[in-house]
N, C-alpha and C positions, 0 to 999 in steps of 0.2 A: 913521342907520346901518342899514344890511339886514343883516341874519341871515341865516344861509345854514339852511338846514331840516337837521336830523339825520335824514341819510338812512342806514341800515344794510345796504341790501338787500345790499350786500359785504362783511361786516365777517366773514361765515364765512370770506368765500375769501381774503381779507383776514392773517385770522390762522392760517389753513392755512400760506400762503404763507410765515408768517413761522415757523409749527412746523416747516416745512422744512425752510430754510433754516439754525436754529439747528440740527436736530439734522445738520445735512451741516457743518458750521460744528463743533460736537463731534465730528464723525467725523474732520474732518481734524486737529485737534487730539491728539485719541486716537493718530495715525498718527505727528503730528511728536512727543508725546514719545517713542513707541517708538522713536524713530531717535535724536534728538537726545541727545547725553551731558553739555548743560550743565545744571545741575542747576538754577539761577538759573530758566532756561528751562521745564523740565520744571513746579516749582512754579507761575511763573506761567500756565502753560498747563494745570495741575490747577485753580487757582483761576478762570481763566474757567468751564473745564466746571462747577466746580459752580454756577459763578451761572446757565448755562446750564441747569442740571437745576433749578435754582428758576423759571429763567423757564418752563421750558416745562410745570411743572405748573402755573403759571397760566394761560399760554394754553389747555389743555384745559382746565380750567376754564370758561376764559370763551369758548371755541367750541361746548361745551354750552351755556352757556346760550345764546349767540346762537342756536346752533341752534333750542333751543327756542320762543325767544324769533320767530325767521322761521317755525316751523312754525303758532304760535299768533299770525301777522299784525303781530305787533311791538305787540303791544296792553299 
């Protein structure tokens, strides 16, 4: 069986893309509870955003470090 080598050289742009994406992902969320008056609806779309504010303190997180991590050769 081969191995595929753990390549990183993208893993900044990588998780940029995904820091993106979640907070436009939160933004429209933010939008449909203001409109929406189901309340069912509203709750569940509070409890995405906050797993969304958990994920996306991890992703900076771990975009520092990969940052880091590419600036100092991935050593």
């Amino acid at each position: 069986m081969k191995h595929n080598k753990d390549d990183r050289r993208d893993n900044v742009d990588r998780i940029q893309y995904n820091i993106d994406k979640t907070i436009q992902n939160f933004r429209m969320a933010e939008e449909m509870i203001e409109k929406t008056s189901d309340d069912k609806m509203k709750k569940t779309l509070e409890a995405k955003n906050e797993r969304r504010e958990d994920a996306l303190t991890g992703m900076r997180r771990e975009i520092k470090e990969e940052a880091i991590d590419k600036q100092n050769g991935y050593k």
